[in-house]
N, CA, C and O atoms as a GROMACS GRO file, in nm:
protein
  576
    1UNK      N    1  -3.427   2.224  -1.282
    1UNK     CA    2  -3.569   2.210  -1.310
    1UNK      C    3  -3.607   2.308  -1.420
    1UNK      O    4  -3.556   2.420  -1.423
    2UNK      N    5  -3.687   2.272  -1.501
    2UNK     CA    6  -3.717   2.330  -1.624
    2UNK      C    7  -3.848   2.383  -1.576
    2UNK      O    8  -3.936   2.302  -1.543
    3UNK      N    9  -3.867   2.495  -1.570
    3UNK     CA   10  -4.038   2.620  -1.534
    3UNK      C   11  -4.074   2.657  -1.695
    3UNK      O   12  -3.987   2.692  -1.774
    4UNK      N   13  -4.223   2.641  -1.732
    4UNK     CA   14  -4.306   2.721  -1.791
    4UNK      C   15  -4.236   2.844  -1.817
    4UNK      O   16  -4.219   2.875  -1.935
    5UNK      N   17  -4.183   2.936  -1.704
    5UNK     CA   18  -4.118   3.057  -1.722
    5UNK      C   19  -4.058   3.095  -1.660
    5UNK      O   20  -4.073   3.044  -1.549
    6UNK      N   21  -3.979   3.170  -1.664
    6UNK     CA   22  -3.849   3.224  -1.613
    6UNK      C   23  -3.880   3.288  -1.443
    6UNK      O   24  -3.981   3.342  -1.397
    7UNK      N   25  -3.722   3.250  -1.366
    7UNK     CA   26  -3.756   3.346  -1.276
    7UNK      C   27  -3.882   3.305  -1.171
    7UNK      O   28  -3.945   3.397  -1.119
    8UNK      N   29  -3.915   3.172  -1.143
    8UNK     CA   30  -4.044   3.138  -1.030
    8UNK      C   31  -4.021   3.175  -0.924
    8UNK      O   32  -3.911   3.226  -0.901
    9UNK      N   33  -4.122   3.159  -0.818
    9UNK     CA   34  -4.074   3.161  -0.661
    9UNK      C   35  -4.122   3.018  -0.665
    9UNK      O   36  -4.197   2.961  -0.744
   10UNK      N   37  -4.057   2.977  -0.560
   10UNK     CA   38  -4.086   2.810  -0.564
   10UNK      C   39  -4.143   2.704  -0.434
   10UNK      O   40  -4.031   2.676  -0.389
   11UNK      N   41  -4.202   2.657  -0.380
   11UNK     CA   42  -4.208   2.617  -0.257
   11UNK      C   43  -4.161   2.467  -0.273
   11UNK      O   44  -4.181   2.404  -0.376
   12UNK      N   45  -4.099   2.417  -0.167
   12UNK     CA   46  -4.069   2.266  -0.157
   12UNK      C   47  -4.226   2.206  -0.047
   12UNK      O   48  -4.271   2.244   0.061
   13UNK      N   49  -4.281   2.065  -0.174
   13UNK     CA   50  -4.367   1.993  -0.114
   13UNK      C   51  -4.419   1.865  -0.098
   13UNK      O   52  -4.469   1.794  -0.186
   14UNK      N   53  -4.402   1.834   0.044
   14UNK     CA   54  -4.433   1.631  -0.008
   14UNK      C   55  -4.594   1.607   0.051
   14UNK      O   56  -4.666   1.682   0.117
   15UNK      N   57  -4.610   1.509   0.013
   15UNK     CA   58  -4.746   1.465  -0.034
   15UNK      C   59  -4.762   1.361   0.127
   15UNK      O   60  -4.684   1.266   0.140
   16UNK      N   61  -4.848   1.384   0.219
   16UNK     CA   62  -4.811   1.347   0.374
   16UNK      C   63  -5.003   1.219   0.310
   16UNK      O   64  -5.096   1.241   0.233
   17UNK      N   65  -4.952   1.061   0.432
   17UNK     CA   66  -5.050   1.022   0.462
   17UNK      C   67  -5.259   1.154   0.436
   17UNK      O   68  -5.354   1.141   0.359
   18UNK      N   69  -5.237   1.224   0.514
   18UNK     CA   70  -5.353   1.286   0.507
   18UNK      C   71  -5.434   1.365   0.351
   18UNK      O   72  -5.547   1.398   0.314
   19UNK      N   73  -5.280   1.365   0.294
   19UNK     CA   74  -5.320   1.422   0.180
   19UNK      C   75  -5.429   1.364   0.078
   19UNK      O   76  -5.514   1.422   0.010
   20UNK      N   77  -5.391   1.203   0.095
   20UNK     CA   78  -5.469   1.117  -0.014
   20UNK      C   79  -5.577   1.057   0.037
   20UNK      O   80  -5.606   1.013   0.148
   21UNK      N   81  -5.669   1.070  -0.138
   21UNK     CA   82  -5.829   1.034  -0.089
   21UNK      C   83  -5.852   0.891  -0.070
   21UNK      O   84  -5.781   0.808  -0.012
   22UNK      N   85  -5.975   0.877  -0.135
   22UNK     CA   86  -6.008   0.753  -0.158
   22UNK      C   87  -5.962   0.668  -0.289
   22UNK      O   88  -5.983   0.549  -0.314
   23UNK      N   89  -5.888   0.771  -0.369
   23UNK     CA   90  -5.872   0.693  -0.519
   23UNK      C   91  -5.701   0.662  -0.502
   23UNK      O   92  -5.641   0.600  -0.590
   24UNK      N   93  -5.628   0.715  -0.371
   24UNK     CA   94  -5.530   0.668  -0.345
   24UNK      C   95  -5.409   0.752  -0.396
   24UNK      O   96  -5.293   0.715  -0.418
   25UNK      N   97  -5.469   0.876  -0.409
   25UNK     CA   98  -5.364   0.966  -0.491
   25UNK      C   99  -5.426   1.172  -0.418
   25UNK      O  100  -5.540   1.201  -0.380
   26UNK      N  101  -5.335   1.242  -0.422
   26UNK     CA  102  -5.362   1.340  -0.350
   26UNK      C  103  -5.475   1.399  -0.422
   26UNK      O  104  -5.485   1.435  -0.540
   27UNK      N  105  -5.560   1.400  -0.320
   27UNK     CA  106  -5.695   1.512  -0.361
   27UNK      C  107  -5.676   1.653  -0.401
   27UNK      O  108  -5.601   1.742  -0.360
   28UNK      N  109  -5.772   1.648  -0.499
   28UNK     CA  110  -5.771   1.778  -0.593
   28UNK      C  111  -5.802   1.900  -0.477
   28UNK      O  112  -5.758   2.008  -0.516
   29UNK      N  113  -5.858   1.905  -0.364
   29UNK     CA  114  -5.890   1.994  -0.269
   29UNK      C  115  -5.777   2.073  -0.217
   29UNK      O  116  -5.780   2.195  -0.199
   30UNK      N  117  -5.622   1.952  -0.182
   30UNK     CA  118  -5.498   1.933  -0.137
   30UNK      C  119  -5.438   2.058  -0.229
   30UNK      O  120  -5.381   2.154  -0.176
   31UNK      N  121  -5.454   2.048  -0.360
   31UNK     CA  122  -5.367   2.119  -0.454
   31UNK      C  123  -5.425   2.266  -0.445
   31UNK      O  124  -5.348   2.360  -0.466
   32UNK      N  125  -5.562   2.290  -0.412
   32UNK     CA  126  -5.578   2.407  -0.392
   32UNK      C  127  -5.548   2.529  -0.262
   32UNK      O  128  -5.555   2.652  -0.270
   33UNK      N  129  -5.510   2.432  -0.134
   33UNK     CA  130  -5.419   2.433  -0.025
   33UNK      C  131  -5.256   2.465  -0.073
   33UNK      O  132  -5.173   2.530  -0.009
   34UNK      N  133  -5.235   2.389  -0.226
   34UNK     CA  134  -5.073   2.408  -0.185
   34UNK      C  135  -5.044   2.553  -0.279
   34UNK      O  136  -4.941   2.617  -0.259
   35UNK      N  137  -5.134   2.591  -0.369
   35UNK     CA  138  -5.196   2.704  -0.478
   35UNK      C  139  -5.188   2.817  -0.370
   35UNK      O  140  -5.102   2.906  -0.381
   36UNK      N  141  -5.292   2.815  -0.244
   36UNK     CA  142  -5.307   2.971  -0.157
   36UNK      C  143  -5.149   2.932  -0.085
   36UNK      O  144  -5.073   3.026  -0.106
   37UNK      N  145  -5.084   2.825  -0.011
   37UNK     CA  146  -4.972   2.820   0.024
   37UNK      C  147  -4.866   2.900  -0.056
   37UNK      O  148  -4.819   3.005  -0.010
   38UNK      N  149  -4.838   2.860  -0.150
   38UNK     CA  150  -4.732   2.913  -0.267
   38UNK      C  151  -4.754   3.053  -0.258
   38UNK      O  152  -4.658   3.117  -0.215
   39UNK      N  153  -4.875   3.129  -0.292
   39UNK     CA  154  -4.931   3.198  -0.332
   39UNK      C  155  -4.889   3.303  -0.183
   39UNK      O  156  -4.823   3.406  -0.195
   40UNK      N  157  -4.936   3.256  -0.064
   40UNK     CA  158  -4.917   3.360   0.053
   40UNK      C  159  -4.775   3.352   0.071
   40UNK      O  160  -4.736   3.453   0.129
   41UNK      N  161  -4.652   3.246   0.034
   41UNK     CA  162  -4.569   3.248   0.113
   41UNK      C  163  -4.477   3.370  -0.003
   41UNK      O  164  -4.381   3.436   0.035
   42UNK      N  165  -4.527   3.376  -0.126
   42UNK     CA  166  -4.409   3.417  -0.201
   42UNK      C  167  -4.452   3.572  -0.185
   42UNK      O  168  -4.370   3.658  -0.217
   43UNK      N  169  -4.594   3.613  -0.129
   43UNK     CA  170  -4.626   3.740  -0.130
   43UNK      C  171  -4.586   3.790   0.000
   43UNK      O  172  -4.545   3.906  -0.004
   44UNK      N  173  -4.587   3.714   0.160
   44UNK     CA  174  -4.478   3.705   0.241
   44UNK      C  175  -4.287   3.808   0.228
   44UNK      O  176  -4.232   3.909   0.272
   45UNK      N  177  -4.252   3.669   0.121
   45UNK     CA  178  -4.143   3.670   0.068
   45UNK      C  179  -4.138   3.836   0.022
   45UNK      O  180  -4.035   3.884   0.069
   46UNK      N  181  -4.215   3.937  -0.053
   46UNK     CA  182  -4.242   4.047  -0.134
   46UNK      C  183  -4.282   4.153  -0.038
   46UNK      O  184  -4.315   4.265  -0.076
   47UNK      N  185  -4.278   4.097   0.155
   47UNK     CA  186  -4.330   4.170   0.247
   47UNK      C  187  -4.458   4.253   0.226
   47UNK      O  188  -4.482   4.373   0.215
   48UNK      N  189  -4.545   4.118   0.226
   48UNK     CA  190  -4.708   4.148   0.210
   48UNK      C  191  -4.720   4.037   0.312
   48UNK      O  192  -4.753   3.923   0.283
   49UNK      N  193  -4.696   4.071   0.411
   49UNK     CA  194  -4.767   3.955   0.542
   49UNK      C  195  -4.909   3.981   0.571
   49UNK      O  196  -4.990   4.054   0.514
   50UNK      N  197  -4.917   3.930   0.637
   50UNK     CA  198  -5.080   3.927   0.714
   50UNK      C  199  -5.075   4.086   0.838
   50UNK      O  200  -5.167   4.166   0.857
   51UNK      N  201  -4.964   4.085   0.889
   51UNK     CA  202  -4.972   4.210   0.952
   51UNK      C  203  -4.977   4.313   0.902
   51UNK      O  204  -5.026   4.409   0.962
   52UNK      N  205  -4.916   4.326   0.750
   52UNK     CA  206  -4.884   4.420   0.695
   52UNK      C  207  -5.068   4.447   0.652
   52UNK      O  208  -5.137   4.544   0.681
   53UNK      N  209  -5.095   4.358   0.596
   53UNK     CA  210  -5.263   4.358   0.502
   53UNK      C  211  -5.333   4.420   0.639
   53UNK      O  212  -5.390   4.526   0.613
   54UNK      N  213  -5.345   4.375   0.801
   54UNK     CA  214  -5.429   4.423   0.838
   54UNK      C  215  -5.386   4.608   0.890
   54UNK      O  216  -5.458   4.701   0.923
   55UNK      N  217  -5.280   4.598   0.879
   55UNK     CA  218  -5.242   4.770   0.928
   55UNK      C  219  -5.280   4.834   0.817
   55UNK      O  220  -5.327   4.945   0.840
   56UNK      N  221  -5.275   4.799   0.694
   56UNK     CA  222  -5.355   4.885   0.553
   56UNK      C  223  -5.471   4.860   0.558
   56UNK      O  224  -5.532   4.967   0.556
   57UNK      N  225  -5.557   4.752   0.564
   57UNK     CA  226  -5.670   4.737   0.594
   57UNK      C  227  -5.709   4.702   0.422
   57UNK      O  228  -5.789   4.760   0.348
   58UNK      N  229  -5.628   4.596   0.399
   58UNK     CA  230  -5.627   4.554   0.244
   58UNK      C  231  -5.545   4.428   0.238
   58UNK      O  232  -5.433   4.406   0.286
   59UNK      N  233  -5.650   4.326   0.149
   59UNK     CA  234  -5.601   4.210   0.123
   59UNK      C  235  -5.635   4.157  -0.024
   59UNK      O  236  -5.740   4.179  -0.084
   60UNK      N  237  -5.532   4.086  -0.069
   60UNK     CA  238  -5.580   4.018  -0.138
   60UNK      C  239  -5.655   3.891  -0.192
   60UNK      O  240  -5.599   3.781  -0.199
   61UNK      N  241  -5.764   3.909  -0.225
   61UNK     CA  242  -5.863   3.778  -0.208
   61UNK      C  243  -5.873   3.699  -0.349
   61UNK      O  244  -5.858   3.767  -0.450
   62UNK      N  245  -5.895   3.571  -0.363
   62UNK     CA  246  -5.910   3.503  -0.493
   62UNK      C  247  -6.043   3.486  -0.519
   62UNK      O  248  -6.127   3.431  -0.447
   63UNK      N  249  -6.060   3.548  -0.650
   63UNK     CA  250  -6.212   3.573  -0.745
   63UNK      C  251  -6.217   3.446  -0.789
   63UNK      O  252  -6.323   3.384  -0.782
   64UNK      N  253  -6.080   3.380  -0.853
   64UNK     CA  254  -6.120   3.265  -0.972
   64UNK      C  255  -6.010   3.191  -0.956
   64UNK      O  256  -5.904   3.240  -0.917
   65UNK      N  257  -6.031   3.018  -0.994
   65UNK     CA  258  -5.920   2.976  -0.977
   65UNK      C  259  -5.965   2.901  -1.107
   65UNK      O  260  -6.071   2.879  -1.166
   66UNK      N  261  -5.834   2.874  -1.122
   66UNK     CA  262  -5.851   2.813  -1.311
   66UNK      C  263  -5.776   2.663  -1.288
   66UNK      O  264  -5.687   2.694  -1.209
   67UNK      N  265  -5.767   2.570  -1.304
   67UNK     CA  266  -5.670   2.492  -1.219
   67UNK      C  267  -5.694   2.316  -1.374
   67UNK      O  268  -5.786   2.259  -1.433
   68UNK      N  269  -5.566   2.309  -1.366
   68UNK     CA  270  -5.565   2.169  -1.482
   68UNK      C  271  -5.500   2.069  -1.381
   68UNK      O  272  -5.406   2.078  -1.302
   69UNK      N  273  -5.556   2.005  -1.402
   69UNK     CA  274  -5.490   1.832  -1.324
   69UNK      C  275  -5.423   1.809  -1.464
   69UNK      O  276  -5.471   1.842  -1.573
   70UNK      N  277  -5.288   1.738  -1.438
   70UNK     CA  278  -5.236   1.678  -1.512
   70UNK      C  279  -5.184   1.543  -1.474
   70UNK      O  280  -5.152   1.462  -1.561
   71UNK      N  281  -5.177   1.526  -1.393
   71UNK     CA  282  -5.099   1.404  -1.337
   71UNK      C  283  -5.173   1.371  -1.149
   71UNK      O  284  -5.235   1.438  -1.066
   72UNK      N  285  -5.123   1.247  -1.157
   72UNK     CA  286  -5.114   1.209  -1.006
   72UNK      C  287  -5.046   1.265  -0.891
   72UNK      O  288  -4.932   1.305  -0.912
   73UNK      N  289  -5.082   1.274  -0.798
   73UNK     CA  290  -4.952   1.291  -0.685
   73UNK      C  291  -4.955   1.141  -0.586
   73UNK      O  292  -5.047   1.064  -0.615
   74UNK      N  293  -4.884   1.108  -0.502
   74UNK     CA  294  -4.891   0.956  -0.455
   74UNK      C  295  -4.834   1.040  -0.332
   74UNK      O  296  -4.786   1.153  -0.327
   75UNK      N  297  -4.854   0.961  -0.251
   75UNK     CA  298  -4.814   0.934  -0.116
   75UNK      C  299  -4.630   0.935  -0.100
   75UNK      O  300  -4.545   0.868  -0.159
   76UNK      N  301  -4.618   1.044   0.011
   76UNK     CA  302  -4.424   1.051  -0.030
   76UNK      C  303  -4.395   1.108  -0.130
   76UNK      O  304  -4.272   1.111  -0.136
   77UNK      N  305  -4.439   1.154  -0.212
   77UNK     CA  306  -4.420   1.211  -0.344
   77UNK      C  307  -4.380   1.394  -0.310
   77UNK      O  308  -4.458   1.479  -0.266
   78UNK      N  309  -4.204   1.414  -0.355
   78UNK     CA  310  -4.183   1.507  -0.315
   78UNK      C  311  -4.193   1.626  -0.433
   78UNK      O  312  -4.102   1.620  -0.516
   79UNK      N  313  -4.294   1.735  -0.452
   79UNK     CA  314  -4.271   1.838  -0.486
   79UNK      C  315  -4.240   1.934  -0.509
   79UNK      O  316  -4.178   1.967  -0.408
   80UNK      N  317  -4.234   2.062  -0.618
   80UNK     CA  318  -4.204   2.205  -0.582
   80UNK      C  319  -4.284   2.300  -0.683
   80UNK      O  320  -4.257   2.295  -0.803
   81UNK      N  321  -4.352   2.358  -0.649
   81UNK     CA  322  -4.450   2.425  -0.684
   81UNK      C  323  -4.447   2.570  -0.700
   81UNK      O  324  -4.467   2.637  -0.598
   82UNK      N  325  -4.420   2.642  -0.831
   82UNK     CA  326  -4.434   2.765  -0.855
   82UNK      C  327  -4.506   2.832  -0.898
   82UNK      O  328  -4.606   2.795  -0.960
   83UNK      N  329  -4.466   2.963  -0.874
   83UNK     CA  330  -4.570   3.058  -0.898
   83UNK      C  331  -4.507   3.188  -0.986
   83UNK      O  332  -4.392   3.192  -1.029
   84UNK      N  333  -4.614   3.298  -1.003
   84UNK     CA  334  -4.528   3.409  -1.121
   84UNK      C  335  -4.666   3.519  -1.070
   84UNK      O  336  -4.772   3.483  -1.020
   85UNK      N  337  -4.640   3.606  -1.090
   85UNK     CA  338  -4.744   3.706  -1.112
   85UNK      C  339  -4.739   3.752  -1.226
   85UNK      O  340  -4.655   3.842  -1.239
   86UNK      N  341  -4.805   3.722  -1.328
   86UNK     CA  342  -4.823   3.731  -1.443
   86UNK      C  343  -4.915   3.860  -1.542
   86UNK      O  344  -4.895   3.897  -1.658
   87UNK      N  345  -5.001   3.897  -1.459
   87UNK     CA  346  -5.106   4.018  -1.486
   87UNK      C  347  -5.129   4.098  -1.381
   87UNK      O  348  -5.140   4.041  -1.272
   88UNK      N  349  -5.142   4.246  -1.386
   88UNK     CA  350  -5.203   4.279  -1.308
   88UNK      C  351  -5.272   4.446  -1.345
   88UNK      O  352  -5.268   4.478  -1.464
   89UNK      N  353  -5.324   4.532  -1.261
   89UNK     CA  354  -5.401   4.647  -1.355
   89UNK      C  355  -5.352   4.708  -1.253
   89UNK      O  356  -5.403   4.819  -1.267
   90UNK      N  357  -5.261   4.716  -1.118
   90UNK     CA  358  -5.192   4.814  -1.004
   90UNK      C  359  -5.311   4.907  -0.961
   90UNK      O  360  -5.284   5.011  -0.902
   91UNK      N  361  -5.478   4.864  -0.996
   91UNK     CA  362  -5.574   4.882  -0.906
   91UNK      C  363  -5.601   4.797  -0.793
   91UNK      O  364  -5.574   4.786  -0.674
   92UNK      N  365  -5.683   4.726  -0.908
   92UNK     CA  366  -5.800   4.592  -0.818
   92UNK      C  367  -5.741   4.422  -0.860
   92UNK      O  368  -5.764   4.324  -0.788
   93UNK      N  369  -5.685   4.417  -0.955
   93UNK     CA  370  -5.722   4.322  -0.976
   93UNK      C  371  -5.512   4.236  -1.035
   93UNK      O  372  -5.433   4.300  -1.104
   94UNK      N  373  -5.488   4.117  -0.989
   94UNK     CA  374  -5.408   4.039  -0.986
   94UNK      C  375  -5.386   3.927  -1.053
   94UNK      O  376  -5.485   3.857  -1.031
   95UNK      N  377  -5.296   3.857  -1.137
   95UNK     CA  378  -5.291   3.701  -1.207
   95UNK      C  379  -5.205   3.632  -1.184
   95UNK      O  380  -5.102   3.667  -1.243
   96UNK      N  381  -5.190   3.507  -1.096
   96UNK     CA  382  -5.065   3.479  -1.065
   96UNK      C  383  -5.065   3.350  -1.140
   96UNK      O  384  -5.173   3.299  -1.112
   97UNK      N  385  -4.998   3.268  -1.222
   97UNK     CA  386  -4.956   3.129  -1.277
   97UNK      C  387  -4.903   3.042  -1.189
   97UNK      O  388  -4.833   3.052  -1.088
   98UNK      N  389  -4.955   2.948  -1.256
   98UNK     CA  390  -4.842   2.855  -1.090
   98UNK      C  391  -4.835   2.702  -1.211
   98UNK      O  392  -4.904   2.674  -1.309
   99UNK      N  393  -4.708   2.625  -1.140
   99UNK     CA  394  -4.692   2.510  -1.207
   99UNK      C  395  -4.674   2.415  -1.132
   99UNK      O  396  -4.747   2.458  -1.042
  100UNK      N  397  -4.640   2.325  -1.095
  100UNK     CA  398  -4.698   2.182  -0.974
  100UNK      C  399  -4.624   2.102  -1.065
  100UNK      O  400  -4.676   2.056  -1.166
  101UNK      N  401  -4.458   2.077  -1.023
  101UNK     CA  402  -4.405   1.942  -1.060
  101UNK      C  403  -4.315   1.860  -0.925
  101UNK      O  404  -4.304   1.881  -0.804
  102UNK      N  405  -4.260   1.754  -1.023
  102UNK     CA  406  -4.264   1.623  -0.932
  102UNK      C  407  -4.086   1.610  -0.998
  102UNK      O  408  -4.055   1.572  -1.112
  103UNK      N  409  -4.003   1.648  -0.902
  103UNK     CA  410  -3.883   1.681  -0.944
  103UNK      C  411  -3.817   1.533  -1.018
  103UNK      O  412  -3.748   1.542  -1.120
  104UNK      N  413  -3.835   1.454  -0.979
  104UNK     CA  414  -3.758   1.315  -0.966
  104UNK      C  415  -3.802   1.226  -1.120
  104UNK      O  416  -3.718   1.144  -1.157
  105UNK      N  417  -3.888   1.237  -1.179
  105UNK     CA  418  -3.933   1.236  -1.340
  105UNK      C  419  -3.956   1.382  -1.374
  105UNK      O  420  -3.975   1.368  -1.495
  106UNK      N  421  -3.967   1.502  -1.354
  106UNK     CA  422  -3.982   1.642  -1.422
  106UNK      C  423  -4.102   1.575  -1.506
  106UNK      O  424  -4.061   1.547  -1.619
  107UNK      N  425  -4.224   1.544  -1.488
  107UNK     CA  426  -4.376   1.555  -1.495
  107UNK      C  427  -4.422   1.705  -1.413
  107UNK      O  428  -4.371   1.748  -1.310
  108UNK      N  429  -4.516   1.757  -1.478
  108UNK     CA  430  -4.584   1.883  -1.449
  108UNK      C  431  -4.687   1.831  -1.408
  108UNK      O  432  -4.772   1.819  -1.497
  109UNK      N  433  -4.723   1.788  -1.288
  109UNK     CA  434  -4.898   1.750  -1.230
  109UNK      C  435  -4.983   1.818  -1.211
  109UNK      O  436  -5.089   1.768  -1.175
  110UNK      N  437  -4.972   1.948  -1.226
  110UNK     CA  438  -5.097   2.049  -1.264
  110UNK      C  439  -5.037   2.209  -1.292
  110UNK      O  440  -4.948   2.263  -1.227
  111UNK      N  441  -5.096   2.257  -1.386
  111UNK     CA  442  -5.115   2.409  -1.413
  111UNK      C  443  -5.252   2.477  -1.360
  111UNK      O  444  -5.362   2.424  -1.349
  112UNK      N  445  -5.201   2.645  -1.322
  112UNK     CA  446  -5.346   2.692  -1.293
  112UNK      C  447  -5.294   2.856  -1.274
  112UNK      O  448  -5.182   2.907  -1.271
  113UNK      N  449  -5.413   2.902  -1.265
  113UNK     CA  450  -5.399   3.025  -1.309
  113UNK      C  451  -5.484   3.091  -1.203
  113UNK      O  452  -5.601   3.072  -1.237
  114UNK      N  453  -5.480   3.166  -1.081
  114UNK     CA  454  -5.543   3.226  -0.979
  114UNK      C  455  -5.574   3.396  -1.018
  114UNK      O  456  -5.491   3.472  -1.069
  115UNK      N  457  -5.703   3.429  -0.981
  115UNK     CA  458  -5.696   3.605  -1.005
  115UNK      C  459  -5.759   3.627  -0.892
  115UNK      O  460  -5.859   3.574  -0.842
  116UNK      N  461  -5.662   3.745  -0.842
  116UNK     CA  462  -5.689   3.777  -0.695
  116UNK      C  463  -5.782   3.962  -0.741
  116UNK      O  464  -5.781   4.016  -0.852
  117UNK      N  465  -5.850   4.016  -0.616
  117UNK     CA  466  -5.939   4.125  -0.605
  117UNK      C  467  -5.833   4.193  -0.481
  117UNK      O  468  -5.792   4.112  -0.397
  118UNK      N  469  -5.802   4.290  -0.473
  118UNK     CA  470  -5.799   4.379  -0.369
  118UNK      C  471  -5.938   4.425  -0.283
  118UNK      O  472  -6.035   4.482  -0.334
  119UNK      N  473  -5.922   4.385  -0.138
  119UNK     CA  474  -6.027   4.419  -0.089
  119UNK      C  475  -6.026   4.470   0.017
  119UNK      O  476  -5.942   4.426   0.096
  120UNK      N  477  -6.118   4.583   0.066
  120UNK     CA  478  -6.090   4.632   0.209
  120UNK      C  479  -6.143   4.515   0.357
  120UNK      O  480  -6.259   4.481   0.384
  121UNK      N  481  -6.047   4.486   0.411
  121UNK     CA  482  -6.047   4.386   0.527
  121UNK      C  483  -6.193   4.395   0.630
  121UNK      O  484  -6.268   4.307   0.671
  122UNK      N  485  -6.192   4.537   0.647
  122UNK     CA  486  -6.310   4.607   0.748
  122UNK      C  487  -6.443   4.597   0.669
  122UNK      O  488  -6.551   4.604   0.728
  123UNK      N  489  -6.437   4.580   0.530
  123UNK     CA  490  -6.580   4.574   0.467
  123UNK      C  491  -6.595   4.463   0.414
  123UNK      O  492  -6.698   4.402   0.443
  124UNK      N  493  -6.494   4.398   0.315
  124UNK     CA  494  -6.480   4.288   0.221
  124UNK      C  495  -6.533   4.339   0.101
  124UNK      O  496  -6.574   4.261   0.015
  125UNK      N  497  -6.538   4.456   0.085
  125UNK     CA  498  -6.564   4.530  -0.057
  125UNK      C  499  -6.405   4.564  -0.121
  125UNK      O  500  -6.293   4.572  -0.070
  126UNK      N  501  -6.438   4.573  -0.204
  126UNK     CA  502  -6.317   4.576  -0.306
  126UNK      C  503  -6.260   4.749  -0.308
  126UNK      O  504  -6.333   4.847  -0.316
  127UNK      N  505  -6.118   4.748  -0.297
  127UNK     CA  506  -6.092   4.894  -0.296
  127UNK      C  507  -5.958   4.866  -0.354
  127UNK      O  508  -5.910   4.754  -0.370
  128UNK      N  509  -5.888   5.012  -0.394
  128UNK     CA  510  -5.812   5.020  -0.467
  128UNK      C  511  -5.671   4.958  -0.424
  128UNK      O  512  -5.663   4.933  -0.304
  129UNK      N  513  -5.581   4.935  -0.486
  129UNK     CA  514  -5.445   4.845  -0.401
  129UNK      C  515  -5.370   4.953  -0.340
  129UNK      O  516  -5.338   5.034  -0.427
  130UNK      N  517  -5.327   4.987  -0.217
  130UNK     CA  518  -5.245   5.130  -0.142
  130UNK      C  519  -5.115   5.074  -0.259
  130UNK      O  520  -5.106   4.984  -0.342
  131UNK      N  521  -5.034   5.176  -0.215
  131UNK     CA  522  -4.909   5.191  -0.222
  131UNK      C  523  -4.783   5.057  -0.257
  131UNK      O  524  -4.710   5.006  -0.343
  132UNK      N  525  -4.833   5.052  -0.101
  132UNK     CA  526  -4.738   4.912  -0.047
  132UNK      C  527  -4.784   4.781  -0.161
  132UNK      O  528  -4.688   4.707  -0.183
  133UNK      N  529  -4.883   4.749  -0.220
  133UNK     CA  530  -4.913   4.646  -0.271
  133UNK      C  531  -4.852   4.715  -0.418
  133UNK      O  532  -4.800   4.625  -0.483
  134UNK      N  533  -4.848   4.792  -0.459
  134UNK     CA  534  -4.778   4.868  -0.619
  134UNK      C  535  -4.627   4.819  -0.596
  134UNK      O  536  -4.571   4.730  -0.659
  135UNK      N  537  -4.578   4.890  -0.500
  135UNK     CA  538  -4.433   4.867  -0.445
  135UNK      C  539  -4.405   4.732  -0.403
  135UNK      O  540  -4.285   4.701  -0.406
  136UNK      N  541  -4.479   4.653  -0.368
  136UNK     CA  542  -4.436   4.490  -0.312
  136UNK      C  543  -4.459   4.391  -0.411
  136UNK      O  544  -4.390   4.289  -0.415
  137UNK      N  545  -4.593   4.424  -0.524
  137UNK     CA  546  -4.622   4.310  -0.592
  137UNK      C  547  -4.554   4.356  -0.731
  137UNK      O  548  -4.533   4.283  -0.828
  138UNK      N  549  -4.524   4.490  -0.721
  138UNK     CA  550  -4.472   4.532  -0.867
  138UNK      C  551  -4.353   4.492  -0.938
  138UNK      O  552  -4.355   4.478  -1.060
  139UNK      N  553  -4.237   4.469  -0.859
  139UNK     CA  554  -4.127   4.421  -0.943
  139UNK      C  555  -4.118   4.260  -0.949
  139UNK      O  556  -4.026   4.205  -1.010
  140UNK      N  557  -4.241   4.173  -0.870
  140UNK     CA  558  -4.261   4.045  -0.918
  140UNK      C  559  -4.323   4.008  -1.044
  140UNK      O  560  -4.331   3.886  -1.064
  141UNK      N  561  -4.373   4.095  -1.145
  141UNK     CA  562  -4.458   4.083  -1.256
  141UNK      C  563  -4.339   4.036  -1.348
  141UNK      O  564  -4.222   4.072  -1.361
  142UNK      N  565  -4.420   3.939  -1.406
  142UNK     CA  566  -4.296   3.876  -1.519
  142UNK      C  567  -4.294   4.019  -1.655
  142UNK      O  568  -4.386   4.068  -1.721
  143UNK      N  569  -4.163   4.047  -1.655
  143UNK     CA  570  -4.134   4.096  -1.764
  143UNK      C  571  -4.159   4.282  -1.689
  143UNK      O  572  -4.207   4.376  -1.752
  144UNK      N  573  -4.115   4.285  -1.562
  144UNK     CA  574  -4.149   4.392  -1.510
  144UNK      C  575  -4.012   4.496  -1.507
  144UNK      O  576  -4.022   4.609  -1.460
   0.00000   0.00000   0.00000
């Protein structure tokens, strides 16, 4: 499979009955489900779980999502969907890329670009990233 860029984390994904709308092709809502999916499992993967975020009392939350449809998805239609951490300032603030193809023609069905906030869990105000998020998200940065 040919990536945008080097080095992705990747998730495997098929396109289930529930996924598709009314126009008969997976809803744009679906792709933003498989965007935080990708997105939690590869930060998971980097041992940033959910247990870990609430014992620091810090998570990362999405400010903006930037997101291009390029293509269809259909019903049965098997995917794999990557991601990159692409920016970040090792305060507050995060950029992860992601690419959405359809292995079986190598069509790209959507690009998008997510920016996450560090935030304290107990307030939902924004605070600085501890340690553990420097050390876990840091050697995923492309070109790190």
């Amino acid at each position: 499979m040919s990536w945008d860029l080097a080095t992705p984390f990747v998730i495997d994904l098929r396109v289930g009955s529930e996924d598709i709308d009314g126009l008969g092709h997976a809803n744009n809502a679906v792709y933003v489900t498989w965007l935080e999916r990708c997105a939690w499992r590869h930060s998971q993967r980097l041992g940033l779980d959910l247990a870990e975020y609430r014992r620091l009392d810090r998570a990362m939350a999405v400010v903006r999502h930037e997101i291009d449809y390029l293509a269809a998805a259909y019903e049965d239609d098997e995917l794999q969907l990557a991601t990159w951490i692409i920016d970040w300032d090792q305060r507050l603030r995060m950029t992860r890329r992601f690419q959405l193809k359809r292995p079986r023609d190598g069509v790209t069905l959507l690009r998008a670009q997510t920016t996450f906030a560090c935030i304290e869990l107990s307030s939902g105000k924004p605070r600085r990233m501890p340690a553990e998020f420097v050390e876990g998200y840091g050697p995923a940065l492309i070109g790190a």
